[in-house]
ChimeraX commands (.cxc) that place a marker at each C-alpha (Angstrom):
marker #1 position 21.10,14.62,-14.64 radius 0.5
marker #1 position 20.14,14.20,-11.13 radius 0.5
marker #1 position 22.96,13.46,-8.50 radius 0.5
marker #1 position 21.57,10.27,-6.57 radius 0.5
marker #1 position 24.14,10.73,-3.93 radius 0.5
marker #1 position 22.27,13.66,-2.49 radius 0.5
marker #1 position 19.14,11.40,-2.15 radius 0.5
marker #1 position 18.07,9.95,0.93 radius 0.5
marker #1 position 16.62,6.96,-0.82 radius 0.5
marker #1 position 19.39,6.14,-2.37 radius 0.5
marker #1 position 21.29,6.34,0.88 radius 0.5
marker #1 position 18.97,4.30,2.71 radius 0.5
marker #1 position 19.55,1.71,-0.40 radius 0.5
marker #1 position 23.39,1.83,0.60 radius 0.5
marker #1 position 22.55,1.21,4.52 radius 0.5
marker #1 position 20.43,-1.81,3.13 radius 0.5
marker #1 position 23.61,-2.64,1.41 radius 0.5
marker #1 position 25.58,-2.93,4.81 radius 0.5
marker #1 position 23.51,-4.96,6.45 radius 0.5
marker #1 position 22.93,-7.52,3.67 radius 0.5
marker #1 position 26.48,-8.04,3.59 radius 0.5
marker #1 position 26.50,-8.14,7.21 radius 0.5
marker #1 position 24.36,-11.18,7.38 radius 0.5
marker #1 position 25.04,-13.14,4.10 radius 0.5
marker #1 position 28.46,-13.08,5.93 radius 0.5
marker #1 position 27.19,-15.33,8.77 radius 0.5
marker #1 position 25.83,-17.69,5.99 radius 0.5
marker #1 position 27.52,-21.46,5.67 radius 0.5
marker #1 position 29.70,-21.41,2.65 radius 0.5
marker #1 position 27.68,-24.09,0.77 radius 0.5
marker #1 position 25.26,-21.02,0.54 radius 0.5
marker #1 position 27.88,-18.96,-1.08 radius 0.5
marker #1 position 26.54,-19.29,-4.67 radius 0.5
marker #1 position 22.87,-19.73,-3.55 radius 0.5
marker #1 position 21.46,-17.65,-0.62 radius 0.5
marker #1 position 24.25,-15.54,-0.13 radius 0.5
marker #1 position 24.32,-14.17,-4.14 radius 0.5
marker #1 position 21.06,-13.90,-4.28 radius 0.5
marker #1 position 20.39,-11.65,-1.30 radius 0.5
marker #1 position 23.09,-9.57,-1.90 radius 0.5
marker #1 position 22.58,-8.76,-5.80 radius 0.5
marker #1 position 19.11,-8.25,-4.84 radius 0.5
marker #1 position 20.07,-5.69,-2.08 radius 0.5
marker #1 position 22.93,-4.00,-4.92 radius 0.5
marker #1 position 20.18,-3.62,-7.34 radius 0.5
marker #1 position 18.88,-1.04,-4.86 radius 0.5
marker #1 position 20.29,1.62,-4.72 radius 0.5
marker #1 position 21.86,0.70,-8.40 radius 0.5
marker #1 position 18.42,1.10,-9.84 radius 0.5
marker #1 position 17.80,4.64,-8.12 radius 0.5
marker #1 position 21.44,5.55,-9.80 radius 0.5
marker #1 position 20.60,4.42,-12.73 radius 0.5
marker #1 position 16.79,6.10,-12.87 radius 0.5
marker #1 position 18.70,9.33,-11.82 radius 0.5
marker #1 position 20.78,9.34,-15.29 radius 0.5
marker #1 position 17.85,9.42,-17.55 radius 0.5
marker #1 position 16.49,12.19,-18.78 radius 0.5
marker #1 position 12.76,11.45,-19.18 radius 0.5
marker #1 position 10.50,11.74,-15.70 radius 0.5
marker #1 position 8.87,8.71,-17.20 radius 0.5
marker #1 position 12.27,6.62,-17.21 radius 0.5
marker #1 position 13.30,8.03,-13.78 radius 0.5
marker #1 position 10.02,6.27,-12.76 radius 0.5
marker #1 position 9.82,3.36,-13.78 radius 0.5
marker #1 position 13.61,2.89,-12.24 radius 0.5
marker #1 position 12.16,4.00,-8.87 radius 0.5
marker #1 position 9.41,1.49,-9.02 radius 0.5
marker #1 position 12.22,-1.49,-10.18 radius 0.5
marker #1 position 13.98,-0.67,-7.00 radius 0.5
marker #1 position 10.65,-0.89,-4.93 radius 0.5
marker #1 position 10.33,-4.39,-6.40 radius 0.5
marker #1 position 13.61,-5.70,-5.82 radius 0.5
marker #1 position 13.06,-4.76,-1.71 radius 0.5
marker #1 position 10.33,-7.25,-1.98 radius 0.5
marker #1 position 13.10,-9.68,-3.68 radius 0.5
marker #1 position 15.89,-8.86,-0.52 radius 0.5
marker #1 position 12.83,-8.92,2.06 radius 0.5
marker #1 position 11.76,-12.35,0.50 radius 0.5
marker #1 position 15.44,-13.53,0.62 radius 0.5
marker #1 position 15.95,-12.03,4.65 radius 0.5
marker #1 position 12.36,-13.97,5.68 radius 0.5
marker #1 position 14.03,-17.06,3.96 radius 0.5
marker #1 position 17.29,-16.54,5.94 radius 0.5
marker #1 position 15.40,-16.36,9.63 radius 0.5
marker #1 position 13.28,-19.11,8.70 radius 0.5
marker #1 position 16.66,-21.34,8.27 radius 0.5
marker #1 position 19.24,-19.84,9.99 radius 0.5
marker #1 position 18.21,-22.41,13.05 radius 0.5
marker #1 position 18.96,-25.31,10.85 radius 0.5
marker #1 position 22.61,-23.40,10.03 radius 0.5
marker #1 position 23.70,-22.58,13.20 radius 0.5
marker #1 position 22.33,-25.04,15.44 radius 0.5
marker link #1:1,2 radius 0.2
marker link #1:2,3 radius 0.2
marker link #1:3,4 radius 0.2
marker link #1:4,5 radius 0.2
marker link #1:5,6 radius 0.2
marker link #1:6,7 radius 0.2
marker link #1:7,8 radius 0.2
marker link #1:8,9 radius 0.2
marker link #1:9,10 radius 0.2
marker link #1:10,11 radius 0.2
marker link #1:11,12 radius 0.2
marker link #1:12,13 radius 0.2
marker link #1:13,14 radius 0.2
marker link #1:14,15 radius 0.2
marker link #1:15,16 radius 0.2
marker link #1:16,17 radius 0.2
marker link #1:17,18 radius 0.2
marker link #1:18,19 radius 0.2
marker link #1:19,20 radius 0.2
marker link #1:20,21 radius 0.2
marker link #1:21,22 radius 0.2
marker link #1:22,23 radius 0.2
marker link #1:23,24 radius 0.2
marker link #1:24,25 radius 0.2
marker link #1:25,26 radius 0.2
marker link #1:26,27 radius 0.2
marker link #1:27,28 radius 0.2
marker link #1:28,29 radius 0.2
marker link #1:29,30 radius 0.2
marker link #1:30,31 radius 0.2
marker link #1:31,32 radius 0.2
marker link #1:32,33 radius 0.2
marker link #1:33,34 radius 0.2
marker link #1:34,35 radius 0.2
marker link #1:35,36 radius 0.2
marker link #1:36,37 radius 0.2
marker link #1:37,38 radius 0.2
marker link #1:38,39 radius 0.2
marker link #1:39,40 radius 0.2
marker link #1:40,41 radius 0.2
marker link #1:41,42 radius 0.2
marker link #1:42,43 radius 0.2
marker link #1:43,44 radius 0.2
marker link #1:44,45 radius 0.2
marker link #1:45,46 radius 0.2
marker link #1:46,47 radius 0.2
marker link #1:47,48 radius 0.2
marker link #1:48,49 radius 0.2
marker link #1:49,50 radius 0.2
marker link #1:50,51 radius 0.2
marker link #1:51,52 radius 0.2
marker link #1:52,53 radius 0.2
marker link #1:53,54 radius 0.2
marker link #1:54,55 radius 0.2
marker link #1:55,56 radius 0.2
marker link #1:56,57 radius 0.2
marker link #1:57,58 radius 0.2
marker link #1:58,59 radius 0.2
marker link #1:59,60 radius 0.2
marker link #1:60,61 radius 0.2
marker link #1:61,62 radius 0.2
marker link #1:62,63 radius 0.2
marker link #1:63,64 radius 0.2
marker link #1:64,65 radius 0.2
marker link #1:65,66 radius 0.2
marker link #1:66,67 radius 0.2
marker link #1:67,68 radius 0.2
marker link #1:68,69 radius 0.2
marker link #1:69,70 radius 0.2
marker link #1:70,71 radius 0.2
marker link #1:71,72 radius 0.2
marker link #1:72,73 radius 0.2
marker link #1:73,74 radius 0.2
marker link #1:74,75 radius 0.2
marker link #1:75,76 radius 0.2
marker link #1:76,77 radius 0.2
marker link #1:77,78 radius 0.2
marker link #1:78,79 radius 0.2
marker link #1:79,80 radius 0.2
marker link #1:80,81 radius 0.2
marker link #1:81,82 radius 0.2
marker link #1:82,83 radius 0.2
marker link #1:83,84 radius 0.2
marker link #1:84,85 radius 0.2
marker link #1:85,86 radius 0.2
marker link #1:86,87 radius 0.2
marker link #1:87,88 radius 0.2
marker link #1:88,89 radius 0.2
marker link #1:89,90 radius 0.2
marker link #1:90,91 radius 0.2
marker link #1:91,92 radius 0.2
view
């Protein structure tokens, strides 16, 4: 079993963390259940994915966990684009 602590990757995944939370924080709280679990389950499932790819034992598996991670960035990117584009609206 690989340690996924050791990886950069994963660590970057973990910064991404931080500042998801960091700015679902400044969300309205009618976006609590909306916006604000969606972006930051998407941002978890990060660095959870690489964790997860680094307990199985097959290169294949280890994969295709890698490339689920590299999906779900598109997912928090998605969700971050959504949050600039109405953050005006929030906060004005």
């Amino acid at each position: 079993m690989r340690d996924f602590r050791k990886l950069d990757i994963w660590n970057n995944g973990i910064e991404i963390v931080k500042q998801i939370y960091i700015i679902s924080e400044k969300l309205p709280a009618v976006e609590k259940f909306g916006l604000k679990s969606q972006i930051t389950r998407a941002a978890i499932s990060i660095p959870s994915n690489i964790a997860e790819g680094c307990s199985r034992n097959s290169e294949l598996e280890f994969k295709r966990f890698f490339r689920d991670s590299y999906w779900v960035t598109f997912r928090s990117r998605n969700a971050v684009n959504y949050y600039n584009r109405i953050k005006i609206d929030f906060f004005d």
